[in-house]
LOPADREN-714146 format. One record per residue (C-alpha): x negated, y negated, z; residue in three letters. Coordinates in steps of 0.001 Angstrom, whole numbers, plus 524288, in hexadecimal, padded with zeros to 5 digits. Layout:
<recs>
XYZAla;...
</recs>
This chain:
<recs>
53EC6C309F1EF43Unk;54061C22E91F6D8Unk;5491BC2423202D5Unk;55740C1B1620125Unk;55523C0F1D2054AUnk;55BB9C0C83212ABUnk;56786C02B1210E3Unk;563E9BF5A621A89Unk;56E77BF5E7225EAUnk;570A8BE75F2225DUnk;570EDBDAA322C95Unk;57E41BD53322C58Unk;57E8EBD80923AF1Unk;5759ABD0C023CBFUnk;57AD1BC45B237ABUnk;587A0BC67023E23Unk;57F1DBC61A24B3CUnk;578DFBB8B8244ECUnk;58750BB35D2451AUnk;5887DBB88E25314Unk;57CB0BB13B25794Unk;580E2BA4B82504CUnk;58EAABA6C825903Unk;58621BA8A626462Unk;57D31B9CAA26412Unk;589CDB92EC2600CUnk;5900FB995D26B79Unk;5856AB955A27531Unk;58123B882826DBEUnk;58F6EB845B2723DUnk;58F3FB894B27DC0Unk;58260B8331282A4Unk;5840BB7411280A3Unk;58C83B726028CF9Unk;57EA1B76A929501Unk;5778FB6F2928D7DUnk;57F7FB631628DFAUnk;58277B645729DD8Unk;57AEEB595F2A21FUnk;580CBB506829A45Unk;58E3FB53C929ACBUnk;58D90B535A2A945Unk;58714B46B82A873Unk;593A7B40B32A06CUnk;5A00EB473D2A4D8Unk;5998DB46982B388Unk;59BE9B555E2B47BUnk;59798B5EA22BFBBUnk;5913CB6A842C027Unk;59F62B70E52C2F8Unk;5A4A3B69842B738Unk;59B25B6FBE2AD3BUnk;59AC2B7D132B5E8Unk;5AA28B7CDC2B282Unk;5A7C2B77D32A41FUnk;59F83B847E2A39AUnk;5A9E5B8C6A2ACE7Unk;5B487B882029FD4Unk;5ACF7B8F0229616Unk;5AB00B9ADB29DE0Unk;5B986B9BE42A283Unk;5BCC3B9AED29139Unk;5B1BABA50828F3BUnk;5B640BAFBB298F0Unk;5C3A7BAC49292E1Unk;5C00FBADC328468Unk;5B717BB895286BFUnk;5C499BBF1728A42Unk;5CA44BBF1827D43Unk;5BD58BBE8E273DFUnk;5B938BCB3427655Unk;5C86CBCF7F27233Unk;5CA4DBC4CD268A8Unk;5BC92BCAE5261D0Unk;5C13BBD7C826152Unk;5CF2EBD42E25C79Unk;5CB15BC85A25216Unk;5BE97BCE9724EE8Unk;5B151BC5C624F4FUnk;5B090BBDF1244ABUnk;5BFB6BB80F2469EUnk;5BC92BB9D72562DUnk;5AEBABB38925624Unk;5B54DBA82124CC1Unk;5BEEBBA47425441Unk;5B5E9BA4CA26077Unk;5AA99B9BBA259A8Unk;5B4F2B924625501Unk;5BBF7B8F482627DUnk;5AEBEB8E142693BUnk;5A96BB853025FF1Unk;5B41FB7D872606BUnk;5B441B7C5626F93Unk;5A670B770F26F90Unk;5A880B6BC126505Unk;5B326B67D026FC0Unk;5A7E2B65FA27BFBUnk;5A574B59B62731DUnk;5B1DCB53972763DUnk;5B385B5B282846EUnk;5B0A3B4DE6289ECUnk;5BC44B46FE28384Unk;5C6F3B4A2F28C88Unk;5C5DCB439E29AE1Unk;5D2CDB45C729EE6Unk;5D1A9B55C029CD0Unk;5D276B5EA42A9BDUnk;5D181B6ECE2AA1AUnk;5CEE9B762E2B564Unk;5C343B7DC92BA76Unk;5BE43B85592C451Unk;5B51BB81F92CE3AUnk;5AE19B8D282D7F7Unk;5AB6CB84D22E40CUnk;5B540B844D2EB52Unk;5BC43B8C972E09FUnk;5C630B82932DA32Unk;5CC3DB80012CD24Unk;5C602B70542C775Unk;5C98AB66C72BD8DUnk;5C0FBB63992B393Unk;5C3C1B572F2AD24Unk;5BEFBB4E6D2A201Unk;5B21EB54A529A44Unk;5B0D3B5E832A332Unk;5BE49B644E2A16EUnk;5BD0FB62252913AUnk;5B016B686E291F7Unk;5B4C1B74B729902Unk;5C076B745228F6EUnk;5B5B3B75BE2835AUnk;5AFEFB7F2E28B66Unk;5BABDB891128D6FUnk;5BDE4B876027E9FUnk;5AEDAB8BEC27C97Unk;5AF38B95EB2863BUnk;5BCABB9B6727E8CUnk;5B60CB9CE7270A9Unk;5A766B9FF327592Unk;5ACF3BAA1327C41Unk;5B081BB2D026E7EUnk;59FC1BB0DC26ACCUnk;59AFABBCBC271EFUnk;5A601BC740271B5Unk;5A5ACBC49826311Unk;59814BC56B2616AUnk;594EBBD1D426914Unk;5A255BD96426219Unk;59A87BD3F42559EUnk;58E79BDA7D2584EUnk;59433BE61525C02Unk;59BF5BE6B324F9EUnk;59089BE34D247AEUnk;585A0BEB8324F1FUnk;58312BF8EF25274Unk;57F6BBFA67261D2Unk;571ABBFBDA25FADUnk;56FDFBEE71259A8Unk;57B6FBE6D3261C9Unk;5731CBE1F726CD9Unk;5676EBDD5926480Unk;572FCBD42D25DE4Unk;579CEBD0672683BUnk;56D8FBCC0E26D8AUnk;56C66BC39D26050Unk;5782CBBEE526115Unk;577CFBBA9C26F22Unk;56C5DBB42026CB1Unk;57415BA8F926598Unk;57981BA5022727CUnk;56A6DBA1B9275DEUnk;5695BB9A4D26AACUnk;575D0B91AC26CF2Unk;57145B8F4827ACFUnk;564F8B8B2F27387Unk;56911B835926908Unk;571D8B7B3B2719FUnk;565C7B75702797EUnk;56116B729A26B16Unk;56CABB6B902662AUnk;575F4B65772723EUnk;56AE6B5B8C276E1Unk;5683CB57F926947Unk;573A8B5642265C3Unk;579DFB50D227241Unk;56D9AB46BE27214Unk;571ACB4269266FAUnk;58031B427D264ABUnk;58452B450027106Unk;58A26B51FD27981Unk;59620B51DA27291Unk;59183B54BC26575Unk;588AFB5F0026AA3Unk;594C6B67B526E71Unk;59B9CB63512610CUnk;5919DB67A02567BUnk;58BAEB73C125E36Unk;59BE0B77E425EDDUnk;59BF6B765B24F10Unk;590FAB7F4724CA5Unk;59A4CB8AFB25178Unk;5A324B87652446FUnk;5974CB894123AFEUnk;594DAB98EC24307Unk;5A367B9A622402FUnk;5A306B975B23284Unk;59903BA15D22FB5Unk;59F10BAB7F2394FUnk;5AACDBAB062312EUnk;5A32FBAB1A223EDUnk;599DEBB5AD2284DUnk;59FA2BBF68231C3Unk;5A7DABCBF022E72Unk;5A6F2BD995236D6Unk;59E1FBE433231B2Unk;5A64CBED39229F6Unk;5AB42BE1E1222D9Unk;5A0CDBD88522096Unk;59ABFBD66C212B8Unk;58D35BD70921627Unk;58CF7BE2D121DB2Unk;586AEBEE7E21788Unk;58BBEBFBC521A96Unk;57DA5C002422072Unk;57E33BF41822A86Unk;58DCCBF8AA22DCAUnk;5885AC05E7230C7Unk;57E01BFF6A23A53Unk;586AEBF6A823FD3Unk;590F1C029A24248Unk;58738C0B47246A6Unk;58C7CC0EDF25208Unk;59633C19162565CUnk;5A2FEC136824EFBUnk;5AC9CC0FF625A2AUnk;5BBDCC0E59259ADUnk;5C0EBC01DC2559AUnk;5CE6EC035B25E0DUnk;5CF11BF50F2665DUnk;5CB93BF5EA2741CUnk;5D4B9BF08927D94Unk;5CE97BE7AE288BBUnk;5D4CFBEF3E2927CUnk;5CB9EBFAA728F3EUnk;5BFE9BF27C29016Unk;5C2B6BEFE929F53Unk;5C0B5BFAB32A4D5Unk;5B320BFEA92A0EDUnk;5A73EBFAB82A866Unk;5A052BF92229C6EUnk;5A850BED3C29A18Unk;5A6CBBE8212A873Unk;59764BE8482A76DUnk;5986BBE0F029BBFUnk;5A146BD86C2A281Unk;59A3FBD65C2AED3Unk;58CEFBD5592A87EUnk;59271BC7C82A1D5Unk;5985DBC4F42AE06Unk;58C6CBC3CC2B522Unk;5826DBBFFA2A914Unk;58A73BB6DF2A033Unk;58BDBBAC302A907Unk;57D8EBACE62ABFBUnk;57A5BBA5FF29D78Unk;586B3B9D6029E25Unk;57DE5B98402A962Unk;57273B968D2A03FUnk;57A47B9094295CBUnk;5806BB86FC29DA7Unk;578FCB82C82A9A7Unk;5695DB851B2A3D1Unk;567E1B787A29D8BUnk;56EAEB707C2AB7CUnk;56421B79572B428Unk;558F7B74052AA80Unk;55DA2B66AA2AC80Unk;55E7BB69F72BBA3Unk;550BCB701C2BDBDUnk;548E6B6A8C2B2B7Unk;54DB8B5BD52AEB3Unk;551D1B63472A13EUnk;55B41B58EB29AD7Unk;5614EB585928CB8Unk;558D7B53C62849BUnk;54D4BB5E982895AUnk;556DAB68A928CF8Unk;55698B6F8727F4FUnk;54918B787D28016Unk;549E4B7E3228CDDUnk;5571EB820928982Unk;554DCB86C027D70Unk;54894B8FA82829AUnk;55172B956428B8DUnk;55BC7B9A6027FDFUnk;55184B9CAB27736Unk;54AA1BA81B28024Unk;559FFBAC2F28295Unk;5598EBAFCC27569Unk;55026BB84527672Unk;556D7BBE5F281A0Unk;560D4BC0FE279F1Unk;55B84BC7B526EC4Unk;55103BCD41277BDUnk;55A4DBD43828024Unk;5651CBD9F4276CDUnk;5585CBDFEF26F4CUnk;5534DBE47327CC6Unk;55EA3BEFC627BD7Unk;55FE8BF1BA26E9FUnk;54F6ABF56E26DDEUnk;55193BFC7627AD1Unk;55CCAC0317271B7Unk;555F3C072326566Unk;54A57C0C8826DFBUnk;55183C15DD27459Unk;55A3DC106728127Unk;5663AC127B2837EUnk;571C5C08172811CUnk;57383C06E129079Unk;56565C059A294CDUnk;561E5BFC1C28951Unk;56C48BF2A028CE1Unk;56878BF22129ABDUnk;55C06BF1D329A23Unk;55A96BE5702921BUnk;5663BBE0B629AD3Unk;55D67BE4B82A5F6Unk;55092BDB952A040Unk;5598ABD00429E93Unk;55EAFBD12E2AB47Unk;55092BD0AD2B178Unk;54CD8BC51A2A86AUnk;5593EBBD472AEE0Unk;55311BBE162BD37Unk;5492DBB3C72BC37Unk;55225BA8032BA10Unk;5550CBA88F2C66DUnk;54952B9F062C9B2Unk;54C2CB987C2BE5FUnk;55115B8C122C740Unk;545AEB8D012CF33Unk;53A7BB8AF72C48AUnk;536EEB7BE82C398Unk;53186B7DC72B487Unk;53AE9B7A472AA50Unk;535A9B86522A142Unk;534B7B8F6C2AB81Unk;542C6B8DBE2B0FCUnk;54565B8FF22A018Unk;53E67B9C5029F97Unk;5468EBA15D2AA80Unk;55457B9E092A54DUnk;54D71BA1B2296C8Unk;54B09BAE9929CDAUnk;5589BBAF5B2A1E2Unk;55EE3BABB129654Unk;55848BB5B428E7EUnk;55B32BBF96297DDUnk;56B35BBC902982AUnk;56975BBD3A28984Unk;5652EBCA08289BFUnk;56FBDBD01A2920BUnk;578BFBC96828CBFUnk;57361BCFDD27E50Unk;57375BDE0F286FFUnk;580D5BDC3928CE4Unk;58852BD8AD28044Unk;5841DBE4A62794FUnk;587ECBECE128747Unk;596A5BE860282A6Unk;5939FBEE2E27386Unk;58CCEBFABB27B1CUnk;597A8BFF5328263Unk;5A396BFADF27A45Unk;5A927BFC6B26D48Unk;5A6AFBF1BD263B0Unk;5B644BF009262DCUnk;5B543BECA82737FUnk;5A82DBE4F727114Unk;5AED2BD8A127160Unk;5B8CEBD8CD27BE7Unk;5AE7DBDFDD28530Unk;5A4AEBD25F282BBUnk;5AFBFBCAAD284B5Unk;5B476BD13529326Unk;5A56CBCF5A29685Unk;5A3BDBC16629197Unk;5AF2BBBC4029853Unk;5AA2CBC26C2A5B0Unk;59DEABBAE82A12BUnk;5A4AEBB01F2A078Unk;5ACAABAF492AC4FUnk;59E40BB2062B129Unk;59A92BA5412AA48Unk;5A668B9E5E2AFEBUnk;5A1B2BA2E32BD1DUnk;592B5B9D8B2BB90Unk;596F4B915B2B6D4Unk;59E04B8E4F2C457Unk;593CCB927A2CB4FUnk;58841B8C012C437Unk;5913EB7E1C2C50CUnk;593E2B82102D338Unk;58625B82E82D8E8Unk;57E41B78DB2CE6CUnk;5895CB704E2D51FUnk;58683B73F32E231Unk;57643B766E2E0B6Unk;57143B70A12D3C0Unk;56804B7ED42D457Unk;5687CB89922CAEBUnk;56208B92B82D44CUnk;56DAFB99362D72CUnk;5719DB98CF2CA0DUnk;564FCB9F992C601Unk;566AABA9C52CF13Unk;57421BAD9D2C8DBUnk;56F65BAEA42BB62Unk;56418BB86E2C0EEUnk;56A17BC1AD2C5E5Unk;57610BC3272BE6CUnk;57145BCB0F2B37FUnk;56BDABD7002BC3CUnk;577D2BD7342C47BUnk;57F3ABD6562B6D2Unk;576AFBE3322B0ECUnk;577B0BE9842BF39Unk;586E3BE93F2BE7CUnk;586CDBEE082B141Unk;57E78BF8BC2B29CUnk;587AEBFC982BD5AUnk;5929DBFDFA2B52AUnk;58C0FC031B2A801Unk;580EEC0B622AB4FUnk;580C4C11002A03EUnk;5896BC08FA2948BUnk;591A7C11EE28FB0Unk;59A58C0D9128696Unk;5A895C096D28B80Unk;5B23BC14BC28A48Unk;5BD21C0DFB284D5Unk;5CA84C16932826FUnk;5CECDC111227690Unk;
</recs>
């Protein structure tokens, strides 16, 4: 007799994670084109290297803000209301960079590190920061509802593999902006480039809201791929106040680990395609492939390094080791951008941020699914959002330095030298608090 046939676990997961990286890759299409469109925003609102370091500064200060209340706003709203709401305000905020320019007489304040002083912005400047805060609000709700998706839709042993996936898409926003913004700011002009890559995050939305419903509830779902997806020790599903969170180091070595890494890609995202102009004559017009090869191998970091410690996983290793380990490789692969100011070839100064890139990419992949390790999938989201915001007041921080001594040195050698060291310092500080990552004993 013919054994039963073995009922398919199913691959709805999977698609939910497709949605994710569609999120992902709006998020970072949007959040790209001010980089890419430096140069010539400079050029006609006269702006210095302070004035975009505090357009930049604006979006950071919004981001550690909303990062505040998405991770709660997540858990209390649940993701598909929560990630709505979020994609909705952030497209809406970068359809208005189109018409930042429109208000001369506009003034907000800013900071400025040297001497340490609180500025006016004015004119462009002060509407572009304006968009940019709005940005920074709703962009901020992308990852905490992402990562409390995946760990509502996937056991542990799979998370990091798709978070990896899903990160990915911010590789392939950063690349398809390079693709689109001179194109279409060529041909139509910069402020159309911010007003139809904005209305793309309407046509996610739609399908988000079509498409999306949690596990137990959605249509497609079969029961074999719900007993996958909750094939982990069930857990309590009593809210978890943020005051408990505090307190345990597992939450501070998330936190610090953005702190010192997060800013480190805001500093490729916004400053790489100004440092190819610098160095290498890069304008426009040619700026598109070597900053698309740079995303591109990102990618791959990405996906590389989440499936780094999810093989390490399934052969064997332990939870702790597996994560650090790839954490460990990525943090090596960082080191050599240091020189990356110092090589007079276009391609090899790209292979050196490329390398980089792919490297942050892979942490990052490694630390989100530390958060889904060592907490609850009911804390997932408030945890990311304590350790984004210390990423982004980490962001906030680079920016003001990167204005400060482009201002005062036009060299990114210092600059350079930051970004290389940051990630073993980051995993050095970690492993000093989690040895071994336990999961968070929470007394609720």
């Amino acid at each position: 007799m013919s054994e039963p046939k073995k009922e398919s676990v199913g691959h709805v997961r999977w698609i939910v994670c497709a949605l994710l990286f569609g999120a992902a890759t709006i998020n970072y299409l949007d959040r790209q084109i001010i980089a890419l469109l430096k140069s010539t925003l400079q050029t006609e609102f006269s702006w210095t290297e302070r004035d975009y370091a505090a357009i930049i500064f604006s979006f950071s200060l919004a981001y550690a803000i909303g990062l505040v209340l998405a991770g709660r706003v997540m858990d209390g709203m649940g993701t598909k209301k929560g990630f709505a709401l979020a994609v909705g305000l952030w497209s809406l905020a970068a359809m208005a960079h189109g018409i930042a320019g429109a208000f001369p007489w506009l003034k907000i304040p800013t900071l400025l590190i040297d001497p340490p002083s609180i500025v006016l912005l004015s004119g462009a400047a002060a509407g572009f920061a304006l968009a940019r805060f709005a940005l920074g609000l709703g962009e901020a709700g992308n990852f905490p509802a992402s990562i409390k998706t995946v760990a509502e839709w996937f056991p542990k042993k799979e998370r990091a593999f798709a978070t990896g996936i899903f990160n990915s898409g911010t590789n392939v926003g950063a690349l398809a902006a390079p693709l689109l913004v001179p194109w279409i700011t060529l041909h139509w002009g910069w402020e159309v480039a911010f007003l139809a890559t904005g209305a793309v995050g309407f046509l996610w939305l739609a399908l988000w809201w079509k498409h999306y419903a949690p596990p137990e509830s959605h249509p497609t779902v079969t029961a074999a791929e719900l007993a996958h997806i909750r094939s982990d020790p069930p857990e309590a599903e009593v809210p978890i106040p943020w005051v408990k969170l505090f307190p345990h180091r597992q939450t501070w070595a998330f936190a610090i680990g953005k702190f010192m890494t997060d800013p480190i890609w805001w500093l490729y995202l916004y400053w790489i395609p100004d440092f190819l102009k610098r160095n290498h004559g890069i304008d426009l017009a040619t700026l598109g492939l070597p900053v698309v090869v740079i995303y591109q191998v990102a990618s791959v970091g990405s996906i590389g390094g989440g499936w780094l410690s999810s093989s390490l996983i399934k052969r064997g290793w332990a939870v702790n080791g597996a994560r650090k380990t790839a954490m460990l490789v990525c943090a090596l692969c960082v080191v050599p951008v240091v020189f990356a100011s110092q090589v007079k070839n276009l391609w090899g100064a790209v292979a050196l941020v490329s390398l980089a890139a792919a490297a942050h990419q892979g942490w990052s992949a490694n630390l989100f699914t530390f958060a889904s390790d060592m907490f609850p999938r009911r804390a997932v989201g408030s945890v990311v959002g304590i350790g984004g915001t210390a990423g982004a007041i980490g962001g906030m921080l680079i920016a003001l330095v990167v204005g400060e001594i482009l201002q005062r040195t036009g060299s990114y050698f210092l600059i350079f030298a930051i970004a290389g060291s940051a990630y073993l310092a980051a995993l050095l500080v970690i492993q000093l608090l989690i040895p071994r990552s336990e999961p968070a004993a929470l007394d609720v």
